[in-house]
KOLKESE-321552 format. One record per residue (C-alpha): x, y, z. Coordinates in steps of 0.2 Angstrom, whole numbers, plus 5000, padded with zeros to 4 digits. Layout:
BEGIN
<rec x="X" y="Y" z="Z"/>
...
This chain:
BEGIN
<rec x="5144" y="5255" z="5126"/>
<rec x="5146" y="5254" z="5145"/>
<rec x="5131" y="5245" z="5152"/>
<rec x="5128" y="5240" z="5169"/>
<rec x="5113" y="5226" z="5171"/>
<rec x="5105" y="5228" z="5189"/>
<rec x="5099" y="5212" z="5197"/>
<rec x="5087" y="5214" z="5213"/>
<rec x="5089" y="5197" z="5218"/>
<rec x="5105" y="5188" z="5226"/>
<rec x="5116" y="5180" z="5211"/>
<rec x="5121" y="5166" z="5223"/>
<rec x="5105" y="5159" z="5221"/>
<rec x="5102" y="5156" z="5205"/>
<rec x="5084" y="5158" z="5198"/>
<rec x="5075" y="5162" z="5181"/>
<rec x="5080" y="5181" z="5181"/>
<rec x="5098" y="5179" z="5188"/>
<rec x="5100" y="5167" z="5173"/>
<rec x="5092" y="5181" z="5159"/>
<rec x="5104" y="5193" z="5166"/>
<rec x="5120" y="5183" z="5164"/>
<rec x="5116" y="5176" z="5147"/>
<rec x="5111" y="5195" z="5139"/>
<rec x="5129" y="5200" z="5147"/>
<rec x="5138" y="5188" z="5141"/>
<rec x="5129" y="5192" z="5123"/>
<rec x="5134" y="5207" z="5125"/>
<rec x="5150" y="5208" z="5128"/>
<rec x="5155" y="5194" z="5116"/>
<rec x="5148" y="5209" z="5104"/>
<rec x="5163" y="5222" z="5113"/>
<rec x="5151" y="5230" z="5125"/>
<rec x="5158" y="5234" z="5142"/>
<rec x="5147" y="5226" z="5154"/>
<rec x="5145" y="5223" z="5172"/>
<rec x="5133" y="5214" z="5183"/>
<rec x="5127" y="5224" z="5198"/>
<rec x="5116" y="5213" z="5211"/>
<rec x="5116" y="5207" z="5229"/>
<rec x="5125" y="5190" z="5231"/>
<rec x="5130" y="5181" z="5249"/>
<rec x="5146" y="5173" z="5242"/>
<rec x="5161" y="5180" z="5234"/>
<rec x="5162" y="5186" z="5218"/>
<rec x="5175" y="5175" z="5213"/>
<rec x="5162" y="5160" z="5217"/>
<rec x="5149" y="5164" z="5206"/>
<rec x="5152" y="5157" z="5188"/>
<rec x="5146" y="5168" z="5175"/>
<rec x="5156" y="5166" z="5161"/>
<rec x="5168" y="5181" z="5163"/>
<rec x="5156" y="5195" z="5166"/>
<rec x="5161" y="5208" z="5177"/>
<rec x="5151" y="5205" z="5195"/>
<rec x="5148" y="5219" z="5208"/>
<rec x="5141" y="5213" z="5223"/>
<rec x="5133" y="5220" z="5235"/>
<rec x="5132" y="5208" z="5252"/>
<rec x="5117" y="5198" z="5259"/>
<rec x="5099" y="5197" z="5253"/>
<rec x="5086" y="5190" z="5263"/>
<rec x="5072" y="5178" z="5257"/>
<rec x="5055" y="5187" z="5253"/>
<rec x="5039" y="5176" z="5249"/>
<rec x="5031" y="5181" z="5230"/>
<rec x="5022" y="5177" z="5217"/>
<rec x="5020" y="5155" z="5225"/>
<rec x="5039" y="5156" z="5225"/>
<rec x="5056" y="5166" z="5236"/>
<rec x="5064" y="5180" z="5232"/>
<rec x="5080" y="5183" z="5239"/>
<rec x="5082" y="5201" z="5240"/>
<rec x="5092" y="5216" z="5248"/>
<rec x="5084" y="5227" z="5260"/>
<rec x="5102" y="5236" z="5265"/>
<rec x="5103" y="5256" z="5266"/>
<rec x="5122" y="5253" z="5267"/>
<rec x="5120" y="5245" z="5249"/>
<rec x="5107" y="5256" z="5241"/>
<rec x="5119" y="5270" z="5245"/>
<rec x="5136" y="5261" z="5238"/>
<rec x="5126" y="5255" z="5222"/>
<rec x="5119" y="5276" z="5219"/>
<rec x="5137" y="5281" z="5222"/>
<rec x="5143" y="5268" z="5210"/>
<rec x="5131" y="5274" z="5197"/>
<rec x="5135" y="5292" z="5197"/>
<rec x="5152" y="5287" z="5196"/>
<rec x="5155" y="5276" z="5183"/>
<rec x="5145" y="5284" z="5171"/>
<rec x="5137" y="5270" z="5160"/>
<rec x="5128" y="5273" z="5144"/>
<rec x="5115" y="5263" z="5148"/>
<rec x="5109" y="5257" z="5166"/>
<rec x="5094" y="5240" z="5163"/>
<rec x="5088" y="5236" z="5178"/>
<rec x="5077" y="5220" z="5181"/>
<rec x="5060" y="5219" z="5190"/>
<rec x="5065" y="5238" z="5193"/>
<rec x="5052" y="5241" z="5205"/>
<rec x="5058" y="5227" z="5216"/>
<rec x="5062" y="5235" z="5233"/>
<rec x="5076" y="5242" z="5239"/>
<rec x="5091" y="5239" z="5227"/>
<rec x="5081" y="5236" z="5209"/>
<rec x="5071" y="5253" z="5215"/>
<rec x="5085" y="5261" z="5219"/>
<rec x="5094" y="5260" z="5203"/>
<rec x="5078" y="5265" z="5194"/>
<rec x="5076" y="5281" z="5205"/>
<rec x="5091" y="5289" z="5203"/>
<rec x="5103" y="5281" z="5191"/>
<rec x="5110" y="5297" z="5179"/>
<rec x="5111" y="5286" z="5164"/>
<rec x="5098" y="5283" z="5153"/>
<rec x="5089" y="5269" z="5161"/>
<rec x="5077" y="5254" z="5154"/>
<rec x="5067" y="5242" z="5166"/>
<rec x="5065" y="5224" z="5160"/>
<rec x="5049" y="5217" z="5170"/>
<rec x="5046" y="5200" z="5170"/>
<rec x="5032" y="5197" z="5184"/>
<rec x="5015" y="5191" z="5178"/>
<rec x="5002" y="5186" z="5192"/>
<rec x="4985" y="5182" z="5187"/>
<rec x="4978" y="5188" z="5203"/>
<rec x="4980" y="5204" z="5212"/>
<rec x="5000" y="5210" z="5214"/>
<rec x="4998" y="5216" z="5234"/>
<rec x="5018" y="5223" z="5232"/>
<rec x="5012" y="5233" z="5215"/>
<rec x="4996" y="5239" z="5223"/>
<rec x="5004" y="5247" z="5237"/>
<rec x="5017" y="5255" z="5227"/>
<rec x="5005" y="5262" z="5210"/>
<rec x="5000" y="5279" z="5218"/>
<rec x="5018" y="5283" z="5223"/>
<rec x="5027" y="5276" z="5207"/>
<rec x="5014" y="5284" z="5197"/>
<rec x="5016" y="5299" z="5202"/>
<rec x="5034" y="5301" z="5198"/>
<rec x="5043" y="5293" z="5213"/>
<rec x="5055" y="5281" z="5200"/>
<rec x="5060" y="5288" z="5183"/>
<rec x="5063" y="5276" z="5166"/>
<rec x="5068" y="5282" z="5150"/>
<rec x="5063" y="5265" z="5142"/>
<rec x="5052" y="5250" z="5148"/>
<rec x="5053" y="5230" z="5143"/>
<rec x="5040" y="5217" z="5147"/>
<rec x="5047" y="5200" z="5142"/>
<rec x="5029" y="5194" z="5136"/>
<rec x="5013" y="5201" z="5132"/>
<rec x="5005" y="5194" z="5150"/>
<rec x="5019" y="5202" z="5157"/>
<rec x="5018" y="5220" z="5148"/>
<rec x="4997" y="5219" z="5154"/>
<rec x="5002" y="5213" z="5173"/>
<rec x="5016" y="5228" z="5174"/>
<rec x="5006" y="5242" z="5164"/>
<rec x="4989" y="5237" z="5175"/>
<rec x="5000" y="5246" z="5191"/>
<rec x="5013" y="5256" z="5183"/>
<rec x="5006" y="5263" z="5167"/>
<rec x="5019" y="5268" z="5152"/>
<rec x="5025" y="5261" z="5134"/>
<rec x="5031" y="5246" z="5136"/>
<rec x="5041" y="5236" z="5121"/>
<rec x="5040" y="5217" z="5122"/>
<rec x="5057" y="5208" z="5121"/>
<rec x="5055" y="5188" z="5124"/>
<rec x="5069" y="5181" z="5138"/>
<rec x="5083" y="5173" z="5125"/>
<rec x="5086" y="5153" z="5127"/>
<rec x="5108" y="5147" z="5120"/>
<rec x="5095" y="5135" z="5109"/>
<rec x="5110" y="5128" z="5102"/>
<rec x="5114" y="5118" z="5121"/>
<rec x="5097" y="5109" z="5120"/>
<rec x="5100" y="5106" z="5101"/>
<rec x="5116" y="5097" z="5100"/>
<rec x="5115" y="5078" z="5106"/>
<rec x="5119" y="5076" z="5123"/>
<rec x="5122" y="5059" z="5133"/>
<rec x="5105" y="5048" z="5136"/>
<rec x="5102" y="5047" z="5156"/>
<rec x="5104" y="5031" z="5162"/>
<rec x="5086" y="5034" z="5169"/>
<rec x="5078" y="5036" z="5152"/>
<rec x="5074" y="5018" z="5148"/>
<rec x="5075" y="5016" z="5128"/>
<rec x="5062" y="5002" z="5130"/>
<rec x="5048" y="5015" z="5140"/>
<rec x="5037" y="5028" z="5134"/>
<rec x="5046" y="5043" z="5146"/>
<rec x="5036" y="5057" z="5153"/>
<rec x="5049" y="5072" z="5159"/>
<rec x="5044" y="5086" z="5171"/>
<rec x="5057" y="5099" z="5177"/>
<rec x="5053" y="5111" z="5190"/>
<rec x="5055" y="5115" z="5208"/>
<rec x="5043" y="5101" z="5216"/>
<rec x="5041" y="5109" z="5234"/>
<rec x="5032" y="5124" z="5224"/>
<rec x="5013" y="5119" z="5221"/>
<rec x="5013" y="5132" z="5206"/>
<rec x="5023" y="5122" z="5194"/>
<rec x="5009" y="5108" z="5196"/>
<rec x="5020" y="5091" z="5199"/>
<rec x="5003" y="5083" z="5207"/>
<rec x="4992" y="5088" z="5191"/>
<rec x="5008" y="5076" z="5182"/>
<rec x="5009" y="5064" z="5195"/>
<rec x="4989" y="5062" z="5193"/>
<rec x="4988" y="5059" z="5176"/>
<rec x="5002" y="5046" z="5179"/>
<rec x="4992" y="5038" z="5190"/>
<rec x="4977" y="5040" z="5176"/>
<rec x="4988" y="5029" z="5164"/>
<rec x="5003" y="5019" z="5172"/>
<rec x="4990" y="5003" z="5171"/>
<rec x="4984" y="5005" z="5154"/>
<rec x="5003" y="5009" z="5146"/>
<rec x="5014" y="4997" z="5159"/>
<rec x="5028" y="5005" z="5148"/>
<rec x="5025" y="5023" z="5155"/>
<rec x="5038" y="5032" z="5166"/>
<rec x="5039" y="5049" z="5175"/>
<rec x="5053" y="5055" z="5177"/>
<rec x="5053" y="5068" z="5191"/>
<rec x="5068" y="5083" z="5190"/>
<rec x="5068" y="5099" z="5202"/>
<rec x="5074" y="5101" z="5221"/>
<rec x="5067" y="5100" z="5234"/>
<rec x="5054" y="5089" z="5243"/>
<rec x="5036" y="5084" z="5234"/>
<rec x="5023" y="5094" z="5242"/>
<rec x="5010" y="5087" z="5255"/>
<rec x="4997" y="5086" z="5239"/>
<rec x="5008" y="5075" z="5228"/>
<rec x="5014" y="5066" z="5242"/>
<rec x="4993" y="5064" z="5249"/>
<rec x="4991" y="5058" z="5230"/>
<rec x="5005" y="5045" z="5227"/>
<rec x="5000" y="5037" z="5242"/>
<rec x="4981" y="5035" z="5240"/>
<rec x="4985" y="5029" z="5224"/>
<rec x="5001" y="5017" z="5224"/>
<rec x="5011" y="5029" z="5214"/>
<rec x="5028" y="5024" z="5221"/>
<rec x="5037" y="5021" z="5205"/>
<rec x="5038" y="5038" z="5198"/>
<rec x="5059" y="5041" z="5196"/>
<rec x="5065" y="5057" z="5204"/>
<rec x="5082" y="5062" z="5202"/>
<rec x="5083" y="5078" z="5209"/>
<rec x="5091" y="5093" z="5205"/>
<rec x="5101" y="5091" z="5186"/>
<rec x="5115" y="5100" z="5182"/>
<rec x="5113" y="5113" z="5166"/>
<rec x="5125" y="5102" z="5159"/>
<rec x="5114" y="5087" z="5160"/>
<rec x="5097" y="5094" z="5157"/>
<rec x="5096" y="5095" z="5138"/>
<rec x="5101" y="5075" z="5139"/>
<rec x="5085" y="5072" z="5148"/>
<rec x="5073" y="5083" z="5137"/>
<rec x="5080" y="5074" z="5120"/>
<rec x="5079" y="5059" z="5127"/>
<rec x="5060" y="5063" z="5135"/>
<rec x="5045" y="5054" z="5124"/>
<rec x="5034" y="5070" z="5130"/>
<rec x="5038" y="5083" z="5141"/>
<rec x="5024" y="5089" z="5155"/>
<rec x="5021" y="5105" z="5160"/>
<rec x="5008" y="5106" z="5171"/>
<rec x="5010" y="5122" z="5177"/>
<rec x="4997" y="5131" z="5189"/>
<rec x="4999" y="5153" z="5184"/>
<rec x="5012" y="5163" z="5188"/>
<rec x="5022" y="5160" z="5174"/>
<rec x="5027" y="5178" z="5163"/>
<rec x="5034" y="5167" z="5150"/>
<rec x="5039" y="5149" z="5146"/>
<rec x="5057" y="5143" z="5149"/>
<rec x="5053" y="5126" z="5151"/>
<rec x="5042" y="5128" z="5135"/>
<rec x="5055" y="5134" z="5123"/>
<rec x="5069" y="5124" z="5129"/>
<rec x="5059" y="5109" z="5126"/>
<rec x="5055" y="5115" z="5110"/>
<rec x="5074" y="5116" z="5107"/>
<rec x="5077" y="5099" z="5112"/>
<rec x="5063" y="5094" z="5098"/>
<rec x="5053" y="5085" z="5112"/>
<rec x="5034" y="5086" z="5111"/>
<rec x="5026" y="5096" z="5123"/>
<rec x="5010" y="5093" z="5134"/>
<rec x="5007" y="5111" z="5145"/>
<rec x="4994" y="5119" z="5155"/>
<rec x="4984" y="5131" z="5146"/>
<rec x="4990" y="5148" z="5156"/>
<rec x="4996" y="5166" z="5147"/>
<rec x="5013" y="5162" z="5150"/>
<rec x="5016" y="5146" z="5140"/>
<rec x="5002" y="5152" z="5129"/>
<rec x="5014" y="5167" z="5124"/>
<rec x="5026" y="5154" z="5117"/>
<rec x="5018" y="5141" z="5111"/>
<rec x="5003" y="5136" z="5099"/>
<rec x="4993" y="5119" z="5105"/>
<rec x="4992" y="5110" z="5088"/>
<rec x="5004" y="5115" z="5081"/>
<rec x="5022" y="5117" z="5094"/>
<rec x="5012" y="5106" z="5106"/>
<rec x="4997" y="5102" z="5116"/>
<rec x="4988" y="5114" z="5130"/>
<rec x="4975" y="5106" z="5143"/>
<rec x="4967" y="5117" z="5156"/>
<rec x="4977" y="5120" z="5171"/>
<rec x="4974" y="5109" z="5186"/>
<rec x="4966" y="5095" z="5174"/>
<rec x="4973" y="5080" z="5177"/>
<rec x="4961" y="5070" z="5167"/>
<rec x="4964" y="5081" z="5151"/>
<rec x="4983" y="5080" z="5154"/>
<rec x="4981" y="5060" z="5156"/>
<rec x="4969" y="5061" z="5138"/>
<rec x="4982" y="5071" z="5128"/>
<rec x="4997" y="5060" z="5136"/>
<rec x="4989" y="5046" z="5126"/>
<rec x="4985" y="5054" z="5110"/>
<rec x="5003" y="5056" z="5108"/>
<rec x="5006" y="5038" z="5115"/>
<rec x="4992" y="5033" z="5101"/>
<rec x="5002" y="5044" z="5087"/>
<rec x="5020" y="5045" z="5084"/>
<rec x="5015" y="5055" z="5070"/>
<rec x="5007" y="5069" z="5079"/>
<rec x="5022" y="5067" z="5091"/>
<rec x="5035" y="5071" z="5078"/>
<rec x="5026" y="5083" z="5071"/>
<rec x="5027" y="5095" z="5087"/>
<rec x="5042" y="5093" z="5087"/>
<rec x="5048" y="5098" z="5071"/>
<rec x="5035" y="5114" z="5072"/>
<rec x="5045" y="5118" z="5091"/>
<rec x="5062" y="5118" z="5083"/>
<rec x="5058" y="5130" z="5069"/>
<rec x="5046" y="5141" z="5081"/>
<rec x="5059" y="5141" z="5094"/>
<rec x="5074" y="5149" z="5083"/>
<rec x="5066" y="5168" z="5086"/>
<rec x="5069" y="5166" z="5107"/>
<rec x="5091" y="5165" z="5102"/>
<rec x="5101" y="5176" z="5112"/>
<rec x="5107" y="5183" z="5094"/>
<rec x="5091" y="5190" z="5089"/>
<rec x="5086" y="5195" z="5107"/>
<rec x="5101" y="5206" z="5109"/>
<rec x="5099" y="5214" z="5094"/>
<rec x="5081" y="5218" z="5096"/>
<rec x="5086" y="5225" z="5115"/>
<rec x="5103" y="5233" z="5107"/>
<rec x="5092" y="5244" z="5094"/>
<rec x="5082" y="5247" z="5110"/>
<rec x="5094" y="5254" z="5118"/>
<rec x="5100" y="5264" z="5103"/>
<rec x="5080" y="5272" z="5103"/>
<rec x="5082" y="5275" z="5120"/>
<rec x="5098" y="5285" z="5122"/>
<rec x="5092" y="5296" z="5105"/>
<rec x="5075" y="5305" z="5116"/>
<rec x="5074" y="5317" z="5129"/>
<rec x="5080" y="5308" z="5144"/>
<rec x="5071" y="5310" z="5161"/>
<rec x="5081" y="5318" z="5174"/>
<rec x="5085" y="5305" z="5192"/>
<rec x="5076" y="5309" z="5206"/>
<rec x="5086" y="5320" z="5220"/>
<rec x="5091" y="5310" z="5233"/>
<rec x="5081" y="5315" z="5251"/>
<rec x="5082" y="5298" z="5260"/>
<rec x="5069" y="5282" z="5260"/>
C-alpha cells in the first residue's frame, strides 16, 4: 500500500506524537509498504533522522500553548494548499492523519484528502478541551470527513468521542521494547552502592509532577541516607520545585539533563524504582511501558493514562496524583521488599510484550484493510477557510 502518515506538529521538534509516527513508518515499510511522512518541520529534510522514511515537509510552525505543554504547529494557507494538492495527486491508499482535528494542516488532510482516510487521536484532558469545544458544532456537522477513527487508549477514545462523536477503535502507541530490553551501559551517575530513584520528563512543565518526586525525596533522604534521585528531562525546574528544594535543603538531587534515546534505557535498567509522578494530561503511558521494558519497578500517580497501562499490584504501584506523602510511603515499601520489587518487574516485562511495534502494526494494518473494504465518505469541496 501507499500510505501517507500526516503529522500536525513540526518534525524538528521532536515530541511523543512525532515519535509514534516515525516508528509505525518505519514498521511499515520494513513490511514493503510505501510510506511517506507529511508534516511541518523548520529544518531540512535531510536534517531530521528518521530512519529512511520518506519526509515531506512543509516550512515553519509556530508554538501554540495545549494541554500544560507547546505545540508547534502550522498555521500557513501556502501549505494547506501545497499539502491538498499533494494529496489529490499522489493518490495514496491510505491517508492517517494524527491529532486530525489539530488546526490547520492535520485538519486540512482530514477535510479533503481523496483517499480513504483514518485519524489517530491521542489527546486526553481531564478538564474541559477549549480548542474541541469551539470546533464540536462545526466538525459535527460534517465540516471534516474520516472513514476510520483510532483513539490510542481508552481515556483518549472517551476525551475524543465527548467533542467529536463516531466509532472509534482503540489501538495503543507501540514501544521498539526490545531497545529498553537489551543491557545497556550503567550511567556513571547510578551509583551501585545507592537505592536510585529515576524520573524522566520535561522538568519546566508542572504536569509531569517533578516537585510531587522531589517531595517524597525530601520525605526519605534522612531515613534511607543511601537514596538518590536522579533527575533527566530539559529544561529548567519550575519555580514549585525550586520553592521546595530550597525550604527543604534538597540540594543533592542529581540532574543530568536531557539523555539521548541511546542512553536512556541505561538509565532505567540501571534505576532501583522509577517515579512517575505525573499530574493528568497524560492519553497514555510512554514513560510506563518503557520502564516496564526495562524490568524496572514502577512507582506512578494514579491518572487514566498510566491507569490504561498499568495494574498497581501487579506491573507496579499507583498513589494519588499530587501525594507526596503516598509517593514517599510506597518508595519505602519497595526499599523494605526486594521481593515486591522483583516481582513488578517481572509482571512489567510480560505485560509490556502486547505495546511491540509488531503487534501494533498488525492490529492498525488489518484496520486499514476494514477501512478501505466500506463505503468511503466523499472529501469535502474545497471553498476556502
Amino acid at each position: 500500500m501507499r500510505i501517507a502518515q500526516v503529522s500536525p506538529y513540526d518534525f524538528a521538534h521532536p515530541g511523543g506524537v512525532q515519535h509514534h509516527i516515525a516508528s509505525l513508518s518505519r514498521e511499515l515499510q520494513s513490511r514493503g509498504h510505501d510510506v511517506s511522512i507529511l508534516a511541518p518541520c523548520t529544518r531540512d529534510e535531510a536534517a531530521v533522522d528518521i530512519g529512511g522514511v520518506d519526509l515531506r515537509t512543509f516550512g515553519r510552525s509556530v508554538p501554540v500553548p495545549t494541554a500544560g505543554s507547546v505545540a508547534r504547529i502550522s498555521f500557513s494557507v501556502w501549505h494547506e494548499w501545497r499539502l491538498k494538492s499533494m494529496l489529490e495527486d499522489e493518490n495514496f491508499d491510505i491517508v492517517h492523519v494524527h491529532e486530525p482535528l489539530m488546526p490547520m494542516f492535520a485538519l486540512t488532510a482530514s477535510r479533503f484528502s481523496p483517499s480513504a482516510t483514518i485519524g489517530t487521536f491521542h489527546a486526553y484532558n481531564e478538564g474541559r478541551g477549549r480548542g474541541y469545544m469551539l470546533w464540536k458544532k462545526v466538525l459535527n456537522r460534517g465540516a471534516i470527513r474520516l472513514n476510520g477513527r483510532i483513539a490510542v487508549s481508552e481515556p483518549a477514545k472517551i476525551f475524543a468521542n465527548r467533542y467529536f462523536e463516531g466509532d472509534y477503535r482503540v489501538i495503543p502507541n507501540g514501544l521498539d521494547v526490545d531497545r529498553f530490553s537489551t543491557p545497556a551501559p550503567r550511567p556513571s551517575v547510578m551509583k551501585e552502592d545507592a537505592i536510585n530513584l529515576f524520573f524522566v520528563g520535561r522538568v519546566n512543565e508542572p504536569r509531569k509532577g517533578l516537585r510531587y518526586a522531589l517531595g517524597a525525596y525530601s520525605l526519605l533522604k534522612w531515613e534511607f541516607p543511601n537514596l538518590r534521585l536522579i533527575v533527566a528531562g530539559a529544561g529548567v525546574p519550575d519555580r514549585e520545585s525550586y520553592r521546595l528544594m530550597g525550604e527543604r535543603s534538597v540540594d543533592d538531587v542529581v540532574f543530568v539533563g536531557p539523555v539521548t534515546d541511546a542512553d536512556l534505557p541505561g538509565y532505567y535498567q540501571s534505576a532501583d524504582v522509577f517515579l512517575a509522578p505525573n499530574t493528568g494530561k497524560e492519553s497514555f503511558g510512554f514513560i510506563i511501558i518503557e520502564s516496564m521494558s526495562a524490568s524496572t519497578p514502577i512507582i506512578a500517580s494514579n491518572i487514566p493514562g498510566f491507569a490504561s497501562v498499568m495494574t498497581t499490584g501487579k506491573d507496579g504501584l499507583m498513589v494519588p496524583a499530587r501525594d507526596e506523602a503516598a509517593m514517599a510511603t510506597a518508595i519505602k515499601k519497595l526499599i523494605q521488599n526486594p521481593g515486591l520489587r522483583a516481582q513488578l518487574s517481572t509482571n512489567g516485562r510480560s505485560t509490556v510484550n502486547q505495546y511491540r511495534w509488531s503487534r501494533v502494526a498488525d492490529s492498525i494494518l488489518a484496520y486499514y484493510d476494514e477501512v478501505r473494504d466500506r463505503q468511503p465518505v466523499p472529501p469535502a469541496k474545497f471553498q476556502g477557510w
